[in-house]
DRENDO-1510 file (C-alpha; in Angstrom, 1 decimal, always signed):
<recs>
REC; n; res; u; v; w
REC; 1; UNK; -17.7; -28.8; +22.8 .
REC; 2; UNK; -16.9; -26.8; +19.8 .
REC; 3; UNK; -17.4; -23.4; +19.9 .
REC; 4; UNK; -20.6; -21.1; +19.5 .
REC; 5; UNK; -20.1; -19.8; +16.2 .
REC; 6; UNK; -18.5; -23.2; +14.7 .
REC; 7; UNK; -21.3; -24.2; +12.5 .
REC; 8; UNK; -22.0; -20.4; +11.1 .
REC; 9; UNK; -18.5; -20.6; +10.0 .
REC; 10; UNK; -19.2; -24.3; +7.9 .
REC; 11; UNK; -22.2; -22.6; +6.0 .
REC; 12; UNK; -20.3; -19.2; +5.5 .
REC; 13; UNK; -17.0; -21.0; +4.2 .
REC; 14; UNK; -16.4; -23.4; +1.7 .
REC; 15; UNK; -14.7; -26.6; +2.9 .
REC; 16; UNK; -11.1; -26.7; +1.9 .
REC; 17; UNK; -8.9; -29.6; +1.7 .
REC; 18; UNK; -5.3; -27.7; +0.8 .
REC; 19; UNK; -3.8; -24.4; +1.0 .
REC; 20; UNK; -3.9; -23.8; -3.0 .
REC; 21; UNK; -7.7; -24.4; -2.6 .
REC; 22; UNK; -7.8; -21.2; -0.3 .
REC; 23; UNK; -6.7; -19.0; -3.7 .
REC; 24; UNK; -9.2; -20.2; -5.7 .
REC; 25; UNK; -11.8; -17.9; -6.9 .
REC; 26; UNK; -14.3; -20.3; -7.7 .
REC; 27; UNK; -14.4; -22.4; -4.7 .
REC; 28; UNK; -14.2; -19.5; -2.4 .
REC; 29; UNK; -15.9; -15.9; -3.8 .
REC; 30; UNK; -18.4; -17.2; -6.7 .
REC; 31; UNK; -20.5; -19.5; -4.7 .
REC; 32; UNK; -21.3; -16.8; -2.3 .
REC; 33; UNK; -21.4; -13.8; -3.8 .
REC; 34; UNK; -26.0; -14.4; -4.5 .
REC; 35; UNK; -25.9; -14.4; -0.6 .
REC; 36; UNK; -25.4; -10.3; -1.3 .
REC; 37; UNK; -28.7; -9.6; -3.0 .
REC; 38; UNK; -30.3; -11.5; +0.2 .
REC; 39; UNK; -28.2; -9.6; +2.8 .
REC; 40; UNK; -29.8; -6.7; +3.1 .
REC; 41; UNK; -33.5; -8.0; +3.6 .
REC; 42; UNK; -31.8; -10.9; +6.2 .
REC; 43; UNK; -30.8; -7.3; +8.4 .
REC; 44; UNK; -33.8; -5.8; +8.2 .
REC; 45; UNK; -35.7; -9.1; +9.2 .
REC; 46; UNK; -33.4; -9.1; +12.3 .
REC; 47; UNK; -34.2; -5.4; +13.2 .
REC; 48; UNK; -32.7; -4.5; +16.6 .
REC; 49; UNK; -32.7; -8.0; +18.0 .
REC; 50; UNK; -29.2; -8.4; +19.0 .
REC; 51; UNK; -28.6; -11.8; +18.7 .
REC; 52; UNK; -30.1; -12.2; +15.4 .
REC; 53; UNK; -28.3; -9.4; +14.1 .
REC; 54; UNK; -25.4; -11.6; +15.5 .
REC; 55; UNK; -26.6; -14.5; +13.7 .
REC; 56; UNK; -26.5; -12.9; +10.3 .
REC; 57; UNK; -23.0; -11.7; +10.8 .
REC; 58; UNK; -21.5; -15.1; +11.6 .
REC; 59; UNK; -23.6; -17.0; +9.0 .
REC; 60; UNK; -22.4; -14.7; +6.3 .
REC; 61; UNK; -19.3; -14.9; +4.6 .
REC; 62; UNK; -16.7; -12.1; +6.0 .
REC; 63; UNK; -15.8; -11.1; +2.2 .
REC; 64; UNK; -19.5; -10.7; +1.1 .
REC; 65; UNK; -20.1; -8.7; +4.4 .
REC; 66; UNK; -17.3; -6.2; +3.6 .
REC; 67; UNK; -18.2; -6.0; +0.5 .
REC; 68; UNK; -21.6; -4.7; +1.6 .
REC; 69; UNK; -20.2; -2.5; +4.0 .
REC; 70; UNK; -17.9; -0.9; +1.5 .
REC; 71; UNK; -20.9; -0.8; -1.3 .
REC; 72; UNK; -22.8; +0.8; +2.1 .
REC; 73; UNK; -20.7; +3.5; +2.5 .
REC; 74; UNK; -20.5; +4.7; -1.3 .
REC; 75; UNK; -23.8; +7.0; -1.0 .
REC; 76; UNK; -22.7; +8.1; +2.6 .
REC; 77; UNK; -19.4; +9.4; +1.3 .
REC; 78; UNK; -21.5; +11.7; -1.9 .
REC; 79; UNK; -23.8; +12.9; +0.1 .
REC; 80; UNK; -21.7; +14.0; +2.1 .
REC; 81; UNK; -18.9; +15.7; -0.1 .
REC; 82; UNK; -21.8; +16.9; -2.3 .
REC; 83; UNK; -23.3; +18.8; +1.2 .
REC; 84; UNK; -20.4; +20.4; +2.1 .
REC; 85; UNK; -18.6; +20.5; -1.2 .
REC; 86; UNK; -15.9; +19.1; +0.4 .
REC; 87; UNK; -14.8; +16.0; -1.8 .
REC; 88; UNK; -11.9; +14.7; +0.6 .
REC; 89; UNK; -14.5; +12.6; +2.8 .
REC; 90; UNK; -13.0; +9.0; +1.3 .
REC; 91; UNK; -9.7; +11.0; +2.4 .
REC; 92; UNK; -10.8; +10.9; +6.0 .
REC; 93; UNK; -11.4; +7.6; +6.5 .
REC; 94; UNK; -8.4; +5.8; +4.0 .
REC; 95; UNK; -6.5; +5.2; +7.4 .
REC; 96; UNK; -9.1; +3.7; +8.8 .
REC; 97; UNK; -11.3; +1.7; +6.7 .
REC; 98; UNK; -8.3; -0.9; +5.9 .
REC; 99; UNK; -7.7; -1.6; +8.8 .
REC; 100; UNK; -11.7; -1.6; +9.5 .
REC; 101; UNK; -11.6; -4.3; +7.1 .
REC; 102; UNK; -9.3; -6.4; +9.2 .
REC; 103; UNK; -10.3; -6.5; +12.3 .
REC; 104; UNK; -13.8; -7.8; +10.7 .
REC; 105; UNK; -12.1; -10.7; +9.3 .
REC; 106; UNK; -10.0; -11.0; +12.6 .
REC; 107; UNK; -13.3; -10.5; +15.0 .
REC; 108; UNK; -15.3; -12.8; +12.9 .
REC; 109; UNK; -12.6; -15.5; +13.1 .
REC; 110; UNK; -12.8; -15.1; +16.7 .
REC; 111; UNK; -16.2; -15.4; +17.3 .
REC; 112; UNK; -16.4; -18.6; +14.9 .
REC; 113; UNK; -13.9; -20.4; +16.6 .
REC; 114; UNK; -11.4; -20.1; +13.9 .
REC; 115; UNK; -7.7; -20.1; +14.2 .
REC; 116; UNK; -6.4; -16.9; +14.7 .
REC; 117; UNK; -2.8; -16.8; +15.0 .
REC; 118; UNK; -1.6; -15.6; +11.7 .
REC; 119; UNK; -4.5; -13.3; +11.4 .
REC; 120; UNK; -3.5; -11.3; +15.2 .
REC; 121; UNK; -0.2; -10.9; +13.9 .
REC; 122; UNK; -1.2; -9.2; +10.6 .
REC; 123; UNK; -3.8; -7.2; +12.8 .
REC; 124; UNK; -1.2; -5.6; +14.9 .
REC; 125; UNK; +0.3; -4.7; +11.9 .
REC; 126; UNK; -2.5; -3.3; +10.4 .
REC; 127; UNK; -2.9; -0.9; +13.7 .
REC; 128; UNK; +0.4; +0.2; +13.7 .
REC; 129; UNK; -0.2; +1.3; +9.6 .
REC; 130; UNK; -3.3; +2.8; +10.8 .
REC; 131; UNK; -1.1; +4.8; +13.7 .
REC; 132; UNK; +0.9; +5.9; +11.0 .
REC; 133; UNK; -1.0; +7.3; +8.5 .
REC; 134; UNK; -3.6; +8.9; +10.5 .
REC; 135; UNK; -1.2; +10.8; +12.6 .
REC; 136; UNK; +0.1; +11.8; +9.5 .
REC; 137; UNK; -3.0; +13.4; +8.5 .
REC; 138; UNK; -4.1; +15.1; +11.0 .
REC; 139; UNK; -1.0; +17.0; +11.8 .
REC; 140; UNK; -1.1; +18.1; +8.4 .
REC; 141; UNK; -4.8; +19.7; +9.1 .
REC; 142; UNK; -6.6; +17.1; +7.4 .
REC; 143; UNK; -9.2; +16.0; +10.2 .
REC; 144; UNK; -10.3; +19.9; +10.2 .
REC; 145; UNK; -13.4; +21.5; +8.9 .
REC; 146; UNK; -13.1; +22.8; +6.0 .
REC; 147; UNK; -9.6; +21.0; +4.8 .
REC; 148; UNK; -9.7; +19.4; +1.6 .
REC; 149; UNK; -6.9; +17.9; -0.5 .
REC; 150; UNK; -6.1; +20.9; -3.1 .
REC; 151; UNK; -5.9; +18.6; -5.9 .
REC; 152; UNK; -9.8; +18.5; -6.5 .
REC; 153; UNK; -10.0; +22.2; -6.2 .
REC; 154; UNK; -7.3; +22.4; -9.1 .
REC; 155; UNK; -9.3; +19.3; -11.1 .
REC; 156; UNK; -13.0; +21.2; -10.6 .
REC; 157; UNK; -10.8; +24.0; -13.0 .
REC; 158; UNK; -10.7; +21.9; -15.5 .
REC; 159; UNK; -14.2; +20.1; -15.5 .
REC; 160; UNK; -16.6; +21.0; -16.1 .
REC; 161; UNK; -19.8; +20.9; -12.9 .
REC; 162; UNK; -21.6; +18.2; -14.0 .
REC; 163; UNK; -18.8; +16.3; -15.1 .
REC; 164; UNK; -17.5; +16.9; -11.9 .
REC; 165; UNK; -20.1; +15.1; -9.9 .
REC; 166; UNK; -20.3; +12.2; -12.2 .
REC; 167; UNK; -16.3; +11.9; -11.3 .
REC; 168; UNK; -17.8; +12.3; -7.6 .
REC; 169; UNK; -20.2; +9.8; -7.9 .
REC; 170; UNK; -17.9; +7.0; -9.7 .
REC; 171; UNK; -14.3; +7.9; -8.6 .
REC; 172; UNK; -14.1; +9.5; -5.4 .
REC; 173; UNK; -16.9; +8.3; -3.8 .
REC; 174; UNK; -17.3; +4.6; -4.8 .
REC; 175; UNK; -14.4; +3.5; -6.6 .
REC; 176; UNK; -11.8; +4.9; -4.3 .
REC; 177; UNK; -13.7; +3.6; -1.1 .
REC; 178; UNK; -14.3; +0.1; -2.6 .
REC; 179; UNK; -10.3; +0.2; -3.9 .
REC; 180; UNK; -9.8; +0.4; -0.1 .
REC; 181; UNK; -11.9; -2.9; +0.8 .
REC; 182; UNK; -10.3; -4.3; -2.4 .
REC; 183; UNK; -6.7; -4.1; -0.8 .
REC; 184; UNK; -7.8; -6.1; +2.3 .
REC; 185; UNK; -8.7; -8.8; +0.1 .
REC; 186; UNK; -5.8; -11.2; +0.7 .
REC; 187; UNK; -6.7; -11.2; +4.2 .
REC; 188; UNK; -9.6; -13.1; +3.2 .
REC; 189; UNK; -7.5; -15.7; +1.9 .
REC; 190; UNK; -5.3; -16.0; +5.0 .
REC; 191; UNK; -8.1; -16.6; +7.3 .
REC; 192; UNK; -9.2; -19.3; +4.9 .
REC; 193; UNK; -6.2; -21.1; +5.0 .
REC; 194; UNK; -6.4; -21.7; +8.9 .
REC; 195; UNK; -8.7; -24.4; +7.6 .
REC; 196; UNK; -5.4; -26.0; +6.3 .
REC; 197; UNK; -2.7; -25.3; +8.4 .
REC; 198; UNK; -1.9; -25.3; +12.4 .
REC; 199; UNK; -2.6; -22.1; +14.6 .
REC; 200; UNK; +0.9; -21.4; +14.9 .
REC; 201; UNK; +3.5; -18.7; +13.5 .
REC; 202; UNK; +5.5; -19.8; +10.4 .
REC; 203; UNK; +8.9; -18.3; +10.3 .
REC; 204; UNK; +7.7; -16.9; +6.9 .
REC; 205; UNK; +4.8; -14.7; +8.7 .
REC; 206; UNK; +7.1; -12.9; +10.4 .
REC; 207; UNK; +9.2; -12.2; +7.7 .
REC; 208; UNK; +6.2; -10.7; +5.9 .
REC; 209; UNK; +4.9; -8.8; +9.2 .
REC; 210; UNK; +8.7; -7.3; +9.6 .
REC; 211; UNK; +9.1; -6.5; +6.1 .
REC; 212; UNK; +5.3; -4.5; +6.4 .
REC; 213; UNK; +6.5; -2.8; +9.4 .
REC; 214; UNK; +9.6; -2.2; +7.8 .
REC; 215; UNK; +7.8; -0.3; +5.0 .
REC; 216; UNK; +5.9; +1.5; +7.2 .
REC; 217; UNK; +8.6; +3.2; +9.2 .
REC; 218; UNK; +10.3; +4.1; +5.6 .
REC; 219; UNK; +7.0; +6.0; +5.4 .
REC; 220; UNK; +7.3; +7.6; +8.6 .
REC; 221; UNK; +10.4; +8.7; +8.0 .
REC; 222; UNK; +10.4; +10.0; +4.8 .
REC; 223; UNK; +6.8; +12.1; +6.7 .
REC; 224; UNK; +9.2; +13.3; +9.1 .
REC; 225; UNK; +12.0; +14.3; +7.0 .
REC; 226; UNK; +9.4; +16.2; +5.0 .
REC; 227; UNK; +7.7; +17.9; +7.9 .
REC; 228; UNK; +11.3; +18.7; +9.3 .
REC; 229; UNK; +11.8; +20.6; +5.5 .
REC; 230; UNK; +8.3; +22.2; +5.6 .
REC; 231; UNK; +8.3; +23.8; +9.1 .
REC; 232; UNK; +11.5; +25.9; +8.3 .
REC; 233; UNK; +10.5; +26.7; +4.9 .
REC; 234; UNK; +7.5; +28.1; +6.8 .
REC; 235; UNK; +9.5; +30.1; +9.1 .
REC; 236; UNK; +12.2; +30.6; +6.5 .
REC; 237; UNK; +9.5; +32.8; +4.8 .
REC; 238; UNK; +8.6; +34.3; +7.5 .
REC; 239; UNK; +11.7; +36.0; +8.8 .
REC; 240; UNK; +14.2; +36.1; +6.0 .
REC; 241; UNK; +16.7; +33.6; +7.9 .
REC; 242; UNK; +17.2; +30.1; +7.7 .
REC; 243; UNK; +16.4; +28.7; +11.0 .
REC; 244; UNK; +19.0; +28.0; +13.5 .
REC; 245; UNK; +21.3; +24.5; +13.4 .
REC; 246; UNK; +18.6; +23.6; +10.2 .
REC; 247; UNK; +20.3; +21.7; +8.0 .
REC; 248; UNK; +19.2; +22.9; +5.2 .
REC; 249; UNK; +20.4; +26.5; +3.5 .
REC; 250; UNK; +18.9; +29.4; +1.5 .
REC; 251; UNK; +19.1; +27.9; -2.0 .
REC; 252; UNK; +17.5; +24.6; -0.5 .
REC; 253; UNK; +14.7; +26.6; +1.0 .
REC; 254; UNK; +14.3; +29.2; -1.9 .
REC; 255; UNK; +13.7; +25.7; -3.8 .
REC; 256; UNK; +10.6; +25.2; -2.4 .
REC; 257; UNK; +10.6; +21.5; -2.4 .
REC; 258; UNK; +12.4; +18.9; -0.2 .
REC; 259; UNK; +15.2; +17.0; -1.6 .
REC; 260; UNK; +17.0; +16.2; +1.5 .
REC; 261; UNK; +17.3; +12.4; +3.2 .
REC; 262; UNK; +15.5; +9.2; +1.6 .
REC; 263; UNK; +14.0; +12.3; -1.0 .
REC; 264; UNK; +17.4; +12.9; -2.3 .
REC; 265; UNK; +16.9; +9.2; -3.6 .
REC; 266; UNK; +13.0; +9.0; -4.9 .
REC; 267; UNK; +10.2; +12.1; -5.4 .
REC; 268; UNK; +7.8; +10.0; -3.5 .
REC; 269; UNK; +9.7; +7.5; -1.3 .
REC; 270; UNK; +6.5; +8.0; +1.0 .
REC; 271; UNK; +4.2; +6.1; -1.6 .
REC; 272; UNK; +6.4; +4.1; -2.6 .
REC; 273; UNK; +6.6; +2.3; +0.8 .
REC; 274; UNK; +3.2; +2.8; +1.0 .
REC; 275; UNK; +2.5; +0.6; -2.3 .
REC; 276; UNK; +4.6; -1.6; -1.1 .
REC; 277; UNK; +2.6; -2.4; +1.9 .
REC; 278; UNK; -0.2; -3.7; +0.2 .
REC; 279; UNK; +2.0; -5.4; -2.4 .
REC; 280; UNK; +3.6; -7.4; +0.8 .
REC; 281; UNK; +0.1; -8.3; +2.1 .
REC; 282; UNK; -0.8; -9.8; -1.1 .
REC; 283; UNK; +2.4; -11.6; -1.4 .
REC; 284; UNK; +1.5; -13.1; +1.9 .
REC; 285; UNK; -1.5; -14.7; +0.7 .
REC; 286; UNK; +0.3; -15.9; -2.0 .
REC; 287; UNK; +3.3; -17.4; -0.1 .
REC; 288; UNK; +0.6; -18.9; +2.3 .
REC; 289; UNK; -1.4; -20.9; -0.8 .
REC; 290; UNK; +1.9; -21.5; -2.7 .
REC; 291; UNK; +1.8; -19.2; -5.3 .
REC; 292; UNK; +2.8; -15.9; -6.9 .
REC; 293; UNK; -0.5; -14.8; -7.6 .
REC; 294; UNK; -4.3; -15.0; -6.8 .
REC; 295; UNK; -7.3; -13.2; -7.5 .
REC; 296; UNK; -6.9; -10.7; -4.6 .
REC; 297; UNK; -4.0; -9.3; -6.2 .
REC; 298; UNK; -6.5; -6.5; -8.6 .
REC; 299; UNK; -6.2; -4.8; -4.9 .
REC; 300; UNK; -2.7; -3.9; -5.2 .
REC; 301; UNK; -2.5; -3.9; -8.6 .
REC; 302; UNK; -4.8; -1.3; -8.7 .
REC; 303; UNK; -3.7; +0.7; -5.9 .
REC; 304; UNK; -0.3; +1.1; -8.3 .
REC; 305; UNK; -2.5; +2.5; -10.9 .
REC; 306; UNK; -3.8; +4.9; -8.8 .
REC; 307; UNK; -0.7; +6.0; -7.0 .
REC; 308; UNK; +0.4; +6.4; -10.6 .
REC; 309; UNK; -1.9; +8.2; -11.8 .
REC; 310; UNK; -2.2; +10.5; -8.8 .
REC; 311; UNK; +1.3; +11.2; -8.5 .
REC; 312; UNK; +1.2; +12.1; -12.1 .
REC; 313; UNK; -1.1; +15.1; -11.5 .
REC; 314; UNK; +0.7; +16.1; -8.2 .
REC; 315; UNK; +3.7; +16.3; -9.9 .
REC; 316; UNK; +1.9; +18.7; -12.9 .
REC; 317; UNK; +0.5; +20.9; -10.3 .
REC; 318; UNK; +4.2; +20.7; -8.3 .
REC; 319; UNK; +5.9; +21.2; -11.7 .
REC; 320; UNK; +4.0; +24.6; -12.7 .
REC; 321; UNK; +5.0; +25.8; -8.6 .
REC; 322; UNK; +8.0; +25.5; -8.8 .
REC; 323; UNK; +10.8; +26.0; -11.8 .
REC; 324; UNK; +13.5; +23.8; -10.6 .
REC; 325; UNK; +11.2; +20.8; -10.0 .
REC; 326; UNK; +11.8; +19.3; -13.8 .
REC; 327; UNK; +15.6; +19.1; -13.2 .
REC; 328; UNK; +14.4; +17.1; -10.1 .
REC; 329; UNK; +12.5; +14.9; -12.4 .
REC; 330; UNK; +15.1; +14.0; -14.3 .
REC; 331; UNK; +17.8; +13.1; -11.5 .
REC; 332; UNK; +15.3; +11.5; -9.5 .
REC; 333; UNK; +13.4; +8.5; -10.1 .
REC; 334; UNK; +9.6; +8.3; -8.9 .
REC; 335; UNK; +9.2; +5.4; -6.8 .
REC; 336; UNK; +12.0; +3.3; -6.7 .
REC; 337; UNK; +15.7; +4.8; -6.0 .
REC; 338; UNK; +18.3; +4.7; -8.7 .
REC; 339; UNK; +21.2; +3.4; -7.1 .
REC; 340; UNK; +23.6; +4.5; -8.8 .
REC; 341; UNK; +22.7; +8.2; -8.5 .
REC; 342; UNK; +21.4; +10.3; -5.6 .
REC; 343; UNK; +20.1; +14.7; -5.4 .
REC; 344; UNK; +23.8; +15.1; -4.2 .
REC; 345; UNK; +24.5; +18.2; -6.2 .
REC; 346; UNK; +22.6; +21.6; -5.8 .
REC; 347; UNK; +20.0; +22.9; -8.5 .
REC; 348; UNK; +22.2; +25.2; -10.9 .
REC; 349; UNK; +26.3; +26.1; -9.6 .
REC; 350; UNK; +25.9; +26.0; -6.1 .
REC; 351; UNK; +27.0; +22.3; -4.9 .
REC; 352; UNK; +24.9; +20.8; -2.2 .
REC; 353; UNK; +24.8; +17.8; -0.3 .
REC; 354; UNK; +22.0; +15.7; +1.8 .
REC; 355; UNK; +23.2; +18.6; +4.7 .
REC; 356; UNK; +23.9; +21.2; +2.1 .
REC; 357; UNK; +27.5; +21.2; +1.5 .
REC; 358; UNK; +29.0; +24.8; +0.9 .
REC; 359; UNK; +26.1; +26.4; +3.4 .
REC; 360; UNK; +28.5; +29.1; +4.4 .
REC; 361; UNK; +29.2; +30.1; +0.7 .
REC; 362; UNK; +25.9; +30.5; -0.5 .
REC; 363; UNK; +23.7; +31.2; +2.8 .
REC; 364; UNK; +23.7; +34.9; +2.4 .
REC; 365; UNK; +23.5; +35.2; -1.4 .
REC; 366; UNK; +20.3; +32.9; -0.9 .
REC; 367; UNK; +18.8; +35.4; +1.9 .
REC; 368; UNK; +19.4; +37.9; +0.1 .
REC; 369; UNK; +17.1; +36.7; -2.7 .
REC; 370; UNK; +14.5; +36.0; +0.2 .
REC; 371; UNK; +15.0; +39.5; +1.7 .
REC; 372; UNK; +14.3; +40.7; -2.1 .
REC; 373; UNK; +11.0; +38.6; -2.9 .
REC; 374; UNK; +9.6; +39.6; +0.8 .
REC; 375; UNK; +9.9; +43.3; -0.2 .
REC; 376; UNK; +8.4; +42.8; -3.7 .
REC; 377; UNK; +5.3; +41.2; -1.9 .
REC; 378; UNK; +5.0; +44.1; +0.9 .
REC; 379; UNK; +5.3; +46.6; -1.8 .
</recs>
């Protein structure tokens, strides 16, 4: 007996002969992209029933109903950042709502029948990115009231108010949230090639689940390695000594700005294993229809361009902070290390290395500069 949801799934899919057929935009997004205008009015003719309600989501094709959930969500997010003039609400929810995202096509597999092998792996996956980031952002303050990412408190200096909520309204609010369905995309693909190929683990899945786990502990450490840096800044600053066995010194503190560990080797070596996740994704799609690209790929395309663009206008706002940052800029790439060079050497005479090399020669003329500039601010 097949299973319950078996024939929702052959009215909700295309059929599909071979795996290339599964990256094909016109036999697999086009033909059901009308069955969004109707979605809307199918839930509300279900109202509370259960089962119908269950009925619509199993009859309707898992990439049409995340797109409506993401389109869903766009008004929820500005009304609430314009309420509480808070405009980091998308922020909130971008280690989340990926991973939302899966486990929709994962579930929905599940309750058609589908195979689910390949997508269970790249769930787990996606839970232990989830784990990551989040945790990530909340020890930072993120999940409390009132905290806000201080980049769109600098932006609202520069733009004008109304300006400013038409950026709301397109950017942070829609675009942004729909950017983080868009990633998810190849995931779409790789349930539809269980259609064409067995429910088992190919040795190349797991190469593309270690290499995304991979990335994500790059990310982790490169967070820790910055928290590490940040904490005895903090206390750095607020007794005039360098913490005990820190390995950093005075002039690396008095800096301002990590450069210590995988940041010695790129500014951002967080994002950039973060880009790369949803690059690997994608290329998983690809590899699993036999190509090196698809019409998913605008996700992670486009999550470059914003990472680039962001970065950019970190980096001004870091840049106008902090004096020695441009000298960073220019022996450090981005994203991507150079290899051949490394932040080995200190910012003006002093040399430093990834422990600070020559601590005991320049400890005390550093703290002396702290003890200085704590004086000048009491006075």
């Amino acid at each position: 007996m097949a299973p319950a949801g078996t024939h929702f799934a052959a009215s909700a899919l295309p059929a599909l002969k071979t795996a290339e057929d599964c990256r094909d935009y016109f036999l697999t997004v086009e033909p059901y992209i009308s069955s969004l205008y109707d979605l809307p009015q199918r839930i509300v003719a279900a109202g509370l029933d259960r089962s119908l309600l269950l009925e619509v989501y199993l009859s309707t094709n898992p990439l049409v109903s995340a797109l409506a959930f993401s389109i869903f969500l766009g008004p929820l997010f500005l009304a609430v950042s314009e309420f509480n003039r808070n405009y980091s609400q998308v922020d909130r929810c971008w280690s989340i709502l990926p991973t939302l995202y899966n486990a929709h096509y994962v579930t929905w597999s599940h309750l058609n029948g589908l195979p689910t092998a390949r997508l269970d792996l790249l769930m787990a996956v996606s839970v232990f990115w989830s784990v990551r980031l989040t945790f990530n952002y909340w020890r930072k303050g993120g999940y409390q009231i009132g905290s806000e990412d201080y980049r769109w408190e600098v932006l609202k200096q520069y733009i004008p108010p109304f300006l400013f909520f038409l950026f709301d309204v397109v950017f942070i609010s829609i675009l942004q949230n729909l950017l983080l369905f868009t990633i998810t995309t190849p995931t779409y693909i790789l349930l539809l090639t269980s259609q064409t190929t067995p429910n088992t683990l190919a040795t190349s899945d797991m190469a593309f689940a270690v290499l995304i786990v991979s990335l994500v502990i790059t990310s982790a450490i490169a967070d820790q390695q910055q928290w590490n840096y940040y904490t005895a800044r903090t206390t750095y600053r607020s007794t005039a000594k360098v913490p005990q066995d820190s390995p950093y010194n005075a002039i690396s503190l008095d800096r301002g700005f990590n450069t210590h560990g995988l940041w010695a080797w790129s500014r951002h070596p967080n994002f950039a294993a973060e880009q790369g996740v949803w690059i690997a994704l994608f290329q998983w799609s690809c590899y699993a229809t036999f190509s090196f690209w698809n019409w998913s790929g605008i996700g992670a395309v486009l999550y470059l361009i914003l990472f680039q663009a962001s970065t950019w206008f970190t980096e001004l706002i870091t840049k106008r902070k902090y004096e020695e940052y441009a000298e960073y800029q220019k022996r450090v790439s981005k994203f991507l290390p150079k290899l051949t060079t490394a932040f080995t050497e200190g910012m003006g005479n002093e040399p430093i290395g990834g422990a600070d090399k020559g601590k005991g020669k320049v400890e005390n003329g550093g703290l002396e500069k702290r003890q200085t500039r704590s004086k000048t601010r009491k006075a």
